[in-house]
KEKE-3310 file (N, C-alpha, C; in steps of 0.2 Angstrom, whole numbers, plus 5000, padded with zeros to 4 digits):
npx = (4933:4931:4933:4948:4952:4951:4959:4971:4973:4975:4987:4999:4999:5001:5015:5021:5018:5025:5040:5041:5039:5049:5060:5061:5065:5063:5050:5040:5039:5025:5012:5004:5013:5020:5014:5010:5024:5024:5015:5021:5032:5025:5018:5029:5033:5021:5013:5008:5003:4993:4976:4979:4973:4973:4972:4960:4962:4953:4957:4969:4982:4990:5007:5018:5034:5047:5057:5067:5080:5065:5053:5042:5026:5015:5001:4992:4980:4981:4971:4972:4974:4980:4996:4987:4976:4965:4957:4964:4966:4980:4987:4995:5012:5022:5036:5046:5060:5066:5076:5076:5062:5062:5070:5068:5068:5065:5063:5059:5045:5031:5022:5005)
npy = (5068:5054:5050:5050:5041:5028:5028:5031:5019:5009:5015:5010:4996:5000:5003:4993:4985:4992:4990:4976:4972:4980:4975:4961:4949:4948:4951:4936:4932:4934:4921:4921:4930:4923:4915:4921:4922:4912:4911:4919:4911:4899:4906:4908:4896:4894:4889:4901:4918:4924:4927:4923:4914:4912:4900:4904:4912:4902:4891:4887:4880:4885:4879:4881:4878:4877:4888:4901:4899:4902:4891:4885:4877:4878:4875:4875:4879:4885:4893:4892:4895:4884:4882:4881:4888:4884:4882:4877:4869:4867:4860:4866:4862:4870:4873:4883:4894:4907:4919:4932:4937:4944:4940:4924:4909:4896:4881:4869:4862:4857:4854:4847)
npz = (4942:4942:4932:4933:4938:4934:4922:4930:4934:4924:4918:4925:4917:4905:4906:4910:4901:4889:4893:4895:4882:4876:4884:4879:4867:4850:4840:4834:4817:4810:4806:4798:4789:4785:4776:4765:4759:4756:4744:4739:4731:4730:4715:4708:4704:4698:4680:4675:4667:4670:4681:4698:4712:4726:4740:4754:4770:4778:4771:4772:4780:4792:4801:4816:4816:4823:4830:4832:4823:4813:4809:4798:4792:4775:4771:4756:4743:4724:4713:4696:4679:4669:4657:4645:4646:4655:4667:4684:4699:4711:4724:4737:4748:4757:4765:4774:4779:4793:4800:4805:4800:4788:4779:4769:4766:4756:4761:4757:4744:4740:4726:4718)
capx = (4938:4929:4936:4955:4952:4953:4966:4979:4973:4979:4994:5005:4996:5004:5020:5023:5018:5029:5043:5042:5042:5055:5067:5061:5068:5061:5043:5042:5037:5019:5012:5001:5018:5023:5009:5011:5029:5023:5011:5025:5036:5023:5017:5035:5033:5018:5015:5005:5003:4985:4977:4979:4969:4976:4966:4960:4963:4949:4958:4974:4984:4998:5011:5024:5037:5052:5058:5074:5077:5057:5052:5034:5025:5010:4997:4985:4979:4978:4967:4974:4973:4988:4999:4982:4973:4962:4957:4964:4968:4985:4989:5003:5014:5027:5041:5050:5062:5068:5079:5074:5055:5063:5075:5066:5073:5062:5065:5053:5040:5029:5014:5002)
capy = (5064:5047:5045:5050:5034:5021:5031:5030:5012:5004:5017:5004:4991:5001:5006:4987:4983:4993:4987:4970:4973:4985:4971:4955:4947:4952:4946:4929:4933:4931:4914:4926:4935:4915:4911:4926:4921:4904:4914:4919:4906:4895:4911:4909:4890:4892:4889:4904:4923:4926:4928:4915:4915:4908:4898:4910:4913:4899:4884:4890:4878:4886:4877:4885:4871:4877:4893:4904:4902:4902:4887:4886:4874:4882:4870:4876:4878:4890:4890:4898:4893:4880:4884:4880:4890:4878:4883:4872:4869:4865:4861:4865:4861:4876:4874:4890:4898:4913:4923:4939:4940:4949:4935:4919:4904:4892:4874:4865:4866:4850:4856:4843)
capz = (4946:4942:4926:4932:4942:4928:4919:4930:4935:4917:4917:4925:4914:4900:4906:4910:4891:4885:4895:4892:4873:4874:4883:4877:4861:4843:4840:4830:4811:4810:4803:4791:4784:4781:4771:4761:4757:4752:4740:4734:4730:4723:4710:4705:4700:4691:4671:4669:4667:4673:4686:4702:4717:4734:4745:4760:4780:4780:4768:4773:4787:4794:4806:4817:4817:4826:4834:4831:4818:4813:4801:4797:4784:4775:4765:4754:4735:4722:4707:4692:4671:4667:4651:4639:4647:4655:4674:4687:4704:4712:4731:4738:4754:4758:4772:4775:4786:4792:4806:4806:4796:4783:4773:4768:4763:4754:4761:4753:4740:4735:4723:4713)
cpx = (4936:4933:4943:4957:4957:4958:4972:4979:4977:4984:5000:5005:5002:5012:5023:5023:5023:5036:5043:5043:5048:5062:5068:5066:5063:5058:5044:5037:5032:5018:5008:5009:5021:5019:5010:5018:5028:5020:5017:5030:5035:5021:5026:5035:5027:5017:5011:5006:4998:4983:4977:4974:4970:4969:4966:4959:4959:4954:4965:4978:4991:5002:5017:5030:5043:5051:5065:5079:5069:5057:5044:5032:5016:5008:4989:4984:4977:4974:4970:4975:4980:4989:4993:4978:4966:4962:4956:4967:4975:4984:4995:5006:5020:5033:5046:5052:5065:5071:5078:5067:5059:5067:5070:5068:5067:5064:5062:5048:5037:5020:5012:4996)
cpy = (5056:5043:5046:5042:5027:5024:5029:5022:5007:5009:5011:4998:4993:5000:4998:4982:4984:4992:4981:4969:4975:4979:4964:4955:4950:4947:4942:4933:4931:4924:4918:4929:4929:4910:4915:4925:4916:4906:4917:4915:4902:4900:4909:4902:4890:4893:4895:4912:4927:4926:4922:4920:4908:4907:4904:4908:4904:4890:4885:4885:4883:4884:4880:4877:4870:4885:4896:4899:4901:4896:4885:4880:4878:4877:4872:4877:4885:4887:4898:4894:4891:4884:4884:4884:4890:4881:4876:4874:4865:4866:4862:4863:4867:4877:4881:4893:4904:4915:4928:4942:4943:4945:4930:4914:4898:4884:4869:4864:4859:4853:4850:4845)
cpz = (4944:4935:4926:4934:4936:4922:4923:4931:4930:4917:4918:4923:4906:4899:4908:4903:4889:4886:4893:4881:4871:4876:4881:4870:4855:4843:4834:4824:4811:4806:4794:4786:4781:4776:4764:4757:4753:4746:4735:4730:4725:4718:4708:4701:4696:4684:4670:4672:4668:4679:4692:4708:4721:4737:4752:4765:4779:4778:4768:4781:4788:4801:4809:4817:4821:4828:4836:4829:4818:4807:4802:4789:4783:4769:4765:4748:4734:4714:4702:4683:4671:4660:4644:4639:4651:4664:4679:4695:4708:4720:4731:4745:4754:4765:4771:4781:4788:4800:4809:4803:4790:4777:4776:4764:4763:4755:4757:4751:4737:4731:4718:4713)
residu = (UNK:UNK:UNK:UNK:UNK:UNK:UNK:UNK:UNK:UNK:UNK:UNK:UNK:UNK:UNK:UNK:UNK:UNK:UNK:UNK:UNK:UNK:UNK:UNK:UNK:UNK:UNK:UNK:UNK:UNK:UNK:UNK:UNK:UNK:UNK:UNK:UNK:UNK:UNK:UNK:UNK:UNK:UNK:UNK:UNK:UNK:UNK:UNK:UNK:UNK:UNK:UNK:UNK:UNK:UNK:UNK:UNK:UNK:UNK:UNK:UNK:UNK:UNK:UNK:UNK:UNK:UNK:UNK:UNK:UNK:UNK:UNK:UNK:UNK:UNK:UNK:UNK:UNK:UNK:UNK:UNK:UNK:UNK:UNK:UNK:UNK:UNK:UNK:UNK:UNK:UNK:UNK:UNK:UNK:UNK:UNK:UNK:UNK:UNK:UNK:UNK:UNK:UNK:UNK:UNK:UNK:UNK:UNK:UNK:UNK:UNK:UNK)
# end
C-alpha cells in the first residue's frame, strides 16, 4: 500500500498535464529546430562540396524574436574548405520565420 500512495498522488499531476497540452495552442518550434534550419540555409550558400562543420550548442546564440508567427535569429560559424580548397571559417547571422515549425522562410542571411 505504500507505494499506491505516491501513485495516485501525481495522477492528477498527470492528468492535469495532459489537459493543458491537449487545449493550449500548438508548442512554439524549438530554438534548436531554428538553428538546424539556419544550418541549412547557410550549407546552401556555401562555395563548397566538402565537409562543413557548424559551430556547436556551445558557440551557437539563438534568439527568439517574436511569436506567432515565430521569428528567431541564429548567430554562429561554420568552418569548411572555400572553392580552393583552403580551410576557412565563416560567421553567420540567420533570421528565420516560421508558422507552424514545419515551412521556413529565410528572412535574412549576412555571412562574412
Amino acid at each position: 500500500m505504500r507505494h499506491a500512495r505516491p501513485l495516485l498522488a501525481s495522477f492528477p499531476l498527470a492528468v492535469l498535464t495532459l489537459t493543458v497540452t491537449a487545449c493550449g495552442t500548438a508548442p512554439s518550434p524549438s530554438q534548436q529546430r531554428a538553428a538546424l534550419k539556419c544550418e541549412e540555409f547557410v550549407r546552401g550558400e556555401l562555395q563548397t562540396h566538402g565537409v562543413v562543420d557548424f559551430s556547436g550548442r556551445l558557440d551557437t546564440l539563438i534568439a527568439t524574436l517574436a511569436e506567432n508567427p515565430w521569428r528567431y535569429q541564429v548567430d554562429g560559424h561554420v568552418d569548411a574548405d572555400n572553392e580552393h580548397g583552403i580551410p576557412h571559417r565563416t560567421t553567420y547571422t540567420c533570421t528565420l520565420s516560421t508558422a507552424d515549425g514545419e515551412a521556413w522562410t529565410l528572412d535574412d542571411l549576412v555571412m562574412s
